[in-house]
MMTF fields as JSON, N, C-alpha, C and O atoms, coordinates in Angstrom:
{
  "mmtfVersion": "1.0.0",
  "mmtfProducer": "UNKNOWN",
  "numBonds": 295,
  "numAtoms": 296,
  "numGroups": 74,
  "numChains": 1,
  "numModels": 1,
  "chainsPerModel": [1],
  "groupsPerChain": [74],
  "chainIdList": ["A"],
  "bondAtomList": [4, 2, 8, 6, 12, 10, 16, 14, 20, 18, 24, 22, 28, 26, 32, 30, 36, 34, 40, 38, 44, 42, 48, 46, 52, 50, 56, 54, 60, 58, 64, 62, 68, 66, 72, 70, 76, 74, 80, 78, 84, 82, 88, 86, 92, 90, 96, 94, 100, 98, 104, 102, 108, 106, 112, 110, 116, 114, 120, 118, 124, 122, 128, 126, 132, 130, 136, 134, 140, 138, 144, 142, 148, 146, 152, 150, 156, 154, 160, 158, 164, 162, 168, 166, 172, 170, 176, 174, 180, 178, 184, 182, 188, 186, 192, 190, 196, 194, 200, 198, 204, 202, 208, 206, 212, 210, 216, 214, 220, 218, 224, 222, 228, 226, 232, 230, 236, 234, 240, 238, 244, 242, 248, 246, 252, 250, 256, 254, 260, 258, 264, 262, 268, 266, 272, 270, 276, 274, 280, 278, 284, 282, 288, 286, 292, 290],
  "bondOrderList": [1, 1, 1, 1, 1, 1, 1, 1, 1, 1, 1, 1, 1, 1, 1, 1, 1, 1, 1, 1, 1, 1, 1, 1, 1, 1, 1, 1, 1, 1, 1, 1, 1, 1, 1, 1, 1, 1, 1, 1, 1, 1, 1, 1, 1, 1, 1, 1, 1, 1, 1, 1, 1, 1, 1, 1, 1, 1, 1, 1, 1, 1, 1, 1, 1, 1, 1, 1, 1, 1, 1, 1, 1],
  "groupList": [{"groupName": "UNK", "atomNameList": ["N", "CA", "C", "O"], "elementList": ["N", "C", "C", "O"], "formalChargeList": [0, 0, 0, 0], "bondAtomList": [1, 0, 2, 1, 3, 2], "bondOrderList": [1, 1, 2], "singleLetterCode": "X", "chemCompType": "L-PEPTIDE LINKING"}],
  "groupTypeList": [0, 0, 0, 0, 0, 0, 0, 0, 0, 0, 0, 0, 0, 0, 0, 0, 0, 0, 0, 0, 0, 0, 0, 0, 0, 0, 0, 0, 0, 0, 0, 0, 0, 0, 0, 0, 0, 0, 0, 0, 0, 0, 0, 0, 0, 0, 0, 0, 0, 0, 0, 0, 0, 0, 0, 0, 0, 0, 0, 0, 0, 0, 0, 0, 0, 0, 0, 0, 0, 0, 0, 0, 0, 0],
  "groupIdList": [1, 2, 3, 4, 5, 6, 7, 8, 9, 10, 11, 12, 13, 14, 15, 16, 17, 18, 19, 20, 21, 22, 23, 24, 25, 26, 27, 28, 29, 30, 31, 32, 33, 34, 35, 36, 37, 38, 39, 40, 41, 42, 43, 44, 45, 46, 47, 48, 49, 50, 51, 52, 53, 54, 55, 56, 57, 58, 59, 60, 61, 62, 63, 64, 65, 66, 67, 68, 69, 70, 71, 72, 73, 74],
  "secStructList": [7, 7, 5, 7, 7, 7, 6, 6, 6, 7, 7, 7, 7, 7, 6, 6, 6, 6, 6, 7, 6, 6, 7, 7, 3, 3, 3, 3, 6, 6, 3, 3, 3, 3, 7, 6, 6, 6, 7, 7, 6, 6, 6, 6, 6, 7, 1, 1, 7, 2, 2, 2, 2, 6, 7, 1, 1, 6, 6, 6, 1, 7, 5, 7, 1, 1, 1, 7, 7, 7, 7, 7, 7, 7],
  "xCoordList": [7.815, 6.481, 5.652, 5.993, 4.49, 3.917, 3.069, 2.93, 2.636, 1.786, 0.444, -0.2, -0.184, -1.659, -2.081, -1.367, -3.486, -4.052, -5.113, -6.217, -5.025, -5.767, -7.221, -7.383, -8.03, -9.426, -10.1, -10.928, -10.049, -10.864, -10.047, -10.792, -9.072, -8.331, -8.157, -7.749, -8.706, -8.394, -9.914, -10.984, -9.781, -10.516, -10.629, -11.326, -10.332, -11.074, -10.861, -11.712, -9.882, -9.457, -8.572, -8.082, -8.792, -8.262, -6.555, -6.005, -5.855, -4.683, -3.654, -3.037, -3.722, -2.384, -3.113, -2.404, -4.326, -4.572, -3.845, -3.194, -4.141, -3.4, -1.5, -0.696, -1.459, 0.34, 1.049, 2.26, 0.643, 0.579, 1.331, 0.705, 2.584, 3.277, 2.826, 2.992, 2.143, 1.98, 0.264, -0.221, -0.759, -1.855, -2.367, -3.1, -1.565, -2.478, -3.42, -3.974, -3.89, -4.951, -5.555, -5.405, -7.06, -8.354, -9.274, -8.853, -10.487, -11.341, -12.288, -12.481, -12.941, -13.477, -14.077, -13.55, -15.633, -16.7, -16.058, -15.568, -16.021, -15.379, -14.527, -14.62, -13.501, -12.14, -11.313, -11.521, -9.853, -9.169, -8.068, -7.684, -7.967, -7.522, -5.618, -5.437, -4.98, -3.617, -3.777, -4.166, -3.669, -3.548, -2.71, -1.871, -1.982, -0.705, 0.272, 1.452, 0.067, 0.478, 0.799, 1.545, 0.214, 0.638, 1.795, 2.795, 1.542, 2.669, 3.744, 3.986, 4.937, 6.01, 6.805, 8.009, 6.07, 7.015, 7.481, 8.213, 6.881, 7.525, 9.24, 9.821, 9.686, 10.845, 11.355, 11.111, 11.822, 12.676, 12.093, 12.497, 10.81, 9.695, 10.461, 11.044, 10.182, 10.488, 11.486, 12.08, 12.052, 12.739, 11.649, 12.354, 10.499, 9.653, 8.213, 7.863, 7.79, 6.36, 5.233, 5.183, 4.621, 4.048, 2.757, 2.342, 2.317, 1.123, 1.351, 0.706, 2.589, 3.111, 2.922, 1.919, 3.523, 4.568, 2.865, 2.605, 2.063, 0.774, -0.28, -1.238, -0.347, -1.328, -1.705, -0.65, -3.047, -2.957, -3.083, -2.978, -3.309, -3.399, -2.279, -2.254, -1.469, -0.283, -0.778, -1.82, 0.429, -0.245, -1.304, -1.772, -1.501, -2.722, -1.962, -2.069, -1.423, -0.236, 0.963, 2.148, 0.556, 1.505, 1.682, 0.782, 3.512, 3.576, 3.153, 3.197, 2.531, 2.418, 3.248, 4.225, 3.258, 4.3, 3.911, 4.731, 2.606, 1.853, 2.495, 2.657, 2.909, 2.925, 4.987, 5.589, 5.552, 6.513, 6.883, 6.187, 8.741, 8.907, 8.88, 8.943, 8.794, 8.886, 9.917, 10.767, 10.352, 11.935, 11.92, 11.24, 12.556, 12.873, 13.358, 14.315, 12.958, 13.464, 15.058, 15.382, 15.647, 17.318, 17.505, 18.557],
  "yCoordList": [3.234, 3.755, 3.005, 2.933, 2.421, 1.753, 2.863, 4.07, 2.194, 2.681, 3.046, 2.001, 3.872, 4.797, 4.486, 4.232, 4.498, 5.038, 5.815, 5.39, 6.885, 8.301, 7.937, 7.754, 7.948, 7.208, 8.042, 7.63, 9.457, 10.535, 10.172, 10.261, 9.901, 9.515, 8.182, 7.897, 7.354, 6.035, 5.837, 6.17, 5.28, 4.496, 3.245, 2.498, 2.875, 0.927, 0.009, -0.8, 0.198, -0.003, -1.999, -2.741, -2.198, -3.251, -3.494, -4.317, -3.031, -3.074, -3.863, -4.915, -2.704, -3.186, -4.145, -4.589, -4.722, -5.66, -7.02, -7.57, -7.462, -8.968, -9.076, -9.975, -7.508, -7.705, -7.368, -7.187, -7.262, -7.003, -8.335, -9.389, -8.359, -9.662, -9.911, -11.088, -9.011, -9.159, -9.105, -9.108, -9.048, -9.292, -8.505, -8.709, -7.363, -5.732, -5.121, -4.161, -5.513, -4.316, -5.071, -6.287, -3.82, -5.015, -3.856, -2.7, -4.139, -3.032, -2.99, -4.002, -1.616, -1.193, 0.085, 0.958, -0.199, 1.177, 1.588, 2.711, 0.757, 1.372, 1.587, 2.261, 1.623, 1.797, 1.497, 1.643, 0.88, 0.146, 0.776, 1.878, -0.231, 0.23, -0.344, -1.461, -0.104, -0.434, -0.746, 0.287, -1.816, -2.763, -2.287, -3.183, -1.059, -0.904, -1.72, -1.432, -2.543, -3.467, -4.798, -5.701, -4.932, -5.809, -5.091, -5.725, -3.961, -3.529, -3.369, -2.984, -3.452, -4.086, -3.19, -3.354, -2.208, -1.249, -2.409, -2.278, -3.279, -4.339, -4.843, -5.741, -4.144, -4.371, -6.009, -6.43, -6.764, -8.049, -8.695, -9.772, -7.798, -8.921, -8.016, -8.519, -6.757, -5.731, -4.736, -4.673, -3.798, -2.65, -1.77, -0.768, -1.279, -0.064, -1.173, -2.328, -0.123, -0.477, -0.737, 0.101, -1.515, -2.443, -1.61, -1.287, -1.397, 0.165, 0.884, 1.015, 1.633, 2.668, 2.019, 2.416, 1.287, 1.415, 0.751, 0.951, 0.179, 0.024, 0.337, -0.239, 1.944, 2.818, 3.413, 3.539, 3.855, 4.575, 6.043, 6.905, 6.333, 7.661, 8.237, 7.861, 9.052, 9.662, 10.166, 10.771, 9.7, 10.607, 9.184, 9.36, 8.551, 8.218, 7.074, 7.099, 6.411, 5.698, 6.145, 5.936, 6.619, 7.271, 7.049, 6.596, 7.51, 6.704, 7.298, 8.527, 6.353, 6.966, 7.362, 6.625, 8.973, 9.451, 8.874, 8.308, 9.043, 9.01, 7.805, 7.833, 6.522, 5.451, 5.248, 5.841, 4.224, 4.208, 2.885, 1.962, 3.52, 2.534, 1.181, 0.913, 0.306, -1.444, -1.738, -1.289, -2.364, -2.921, -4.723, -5.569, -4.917, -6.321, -7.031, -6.551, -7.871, -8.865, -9.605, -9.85, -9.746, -9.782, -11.299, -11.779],
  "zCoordList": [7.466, 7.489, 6.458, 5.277, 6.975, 5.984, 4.889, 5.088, 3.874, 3.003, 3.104, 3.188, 3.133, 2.611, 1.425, 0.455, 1.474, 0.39, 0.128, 0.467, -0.413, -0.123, -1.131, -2.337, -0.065, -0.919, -1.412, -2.223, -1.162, -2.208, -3.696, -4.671, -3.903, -5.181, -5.944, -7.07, -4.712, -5.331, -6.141, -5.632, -7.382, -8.643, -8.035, -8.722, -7.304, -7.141, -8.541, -8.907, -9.107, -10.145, -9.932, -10.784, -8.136, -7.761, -8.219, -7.487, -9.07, -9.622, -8.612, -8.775, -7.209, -6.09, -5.402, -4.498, -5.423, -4.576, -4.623, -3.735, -5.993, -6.091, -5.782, -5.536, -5.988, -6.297, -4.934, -5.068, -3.849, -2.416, -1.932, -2.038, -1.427, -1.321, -0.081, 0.239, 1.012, 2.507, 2.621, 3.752, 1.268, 1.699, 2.856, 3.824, 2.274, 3.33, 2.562, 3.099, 1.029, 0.733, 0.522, 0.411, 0.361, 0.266, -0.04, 0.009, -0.345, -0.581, 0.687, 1.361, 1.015, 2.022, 1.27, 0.579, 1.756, 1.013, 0.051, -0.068, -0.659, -2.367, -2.432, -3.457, -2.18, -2.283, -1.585, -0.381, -2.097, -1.334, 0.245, 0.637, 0.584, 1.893, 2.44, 1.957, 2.841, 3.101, 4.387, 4.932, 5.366, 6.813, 7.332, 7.244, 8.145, 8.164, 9.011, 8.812, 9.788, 10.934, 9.55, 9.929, 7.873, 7.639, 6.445, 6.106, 5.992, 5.358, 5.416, 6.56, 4.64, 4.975, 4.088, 3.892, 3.541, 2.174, 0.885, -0.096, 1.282, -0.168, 0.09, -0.52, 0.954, 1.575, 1.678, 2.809, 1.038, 0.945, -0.208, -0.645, -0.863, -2.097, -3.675, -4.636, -3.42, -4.323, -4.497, -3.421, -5.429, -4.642, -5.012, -4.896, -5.368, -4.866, -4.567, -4.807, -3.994, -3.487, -4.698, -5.599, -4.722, -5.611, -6.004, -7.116, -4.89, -4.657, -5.49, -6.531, -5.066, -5.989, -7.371, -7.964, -7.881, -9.238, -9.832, -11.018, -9.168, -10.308, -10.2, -10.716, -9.064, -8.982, -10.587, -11.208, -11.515, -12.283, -11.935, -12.808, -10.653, -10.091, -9.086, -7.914, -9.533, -9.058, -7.785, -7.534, -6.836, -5.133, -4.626, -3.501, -4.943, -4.282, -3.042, -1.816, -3.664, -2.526, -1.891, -2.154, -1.249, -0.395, 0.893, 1.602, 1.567, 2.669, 3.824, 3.867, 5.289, 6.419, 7.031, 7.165, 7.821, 8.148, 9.51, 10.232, 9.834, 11.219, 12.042, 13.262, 11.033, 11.96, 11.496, 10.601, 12.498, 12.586, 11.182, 10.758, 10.675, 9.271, 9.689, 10.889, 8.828, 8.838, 9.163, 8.393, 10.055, 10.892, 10.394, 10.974, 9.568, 8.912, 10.04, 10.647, 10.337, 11.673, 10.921, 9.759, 12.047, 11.359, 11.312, 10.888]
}
């Protein structure tokens, strides 16, 4: 399941943009946004999500349940 980011919470603080190994976030009307077709869970770059670990706001990256998890091509 790729990553969210809950924009009533997000600061635009830019933090997870640069550290995004798949170049899914970006900013949109003020606050940033997660691509989910390019998210990848950080899965083969990191072991946690990059979102996560350099959000300064707890909750705000969080994962989509809505869409189906990232399947690593074998």
């Amino acid at each position: 399941m790729p990553f969210k980011i809950i924009a009533s919470q997000c600061t635009s603080c830019s933090a997870c943009e640069p550290l995004c190994p798949n170049v899914a976030i970006s900013e949109k009307a003020g606050s940033f946004v997660i691509e989910p077709a390019k998210c990848t869970e950080c899965i083969g770059y990191f072991d946690e999500p990059q979102c996560v670990a350099v959000c300064p706001v707890d909750n705000t990256c969080v994962v989509d349940r809505s869409l189906p998890r990232y399947q690593a091509s074998a």
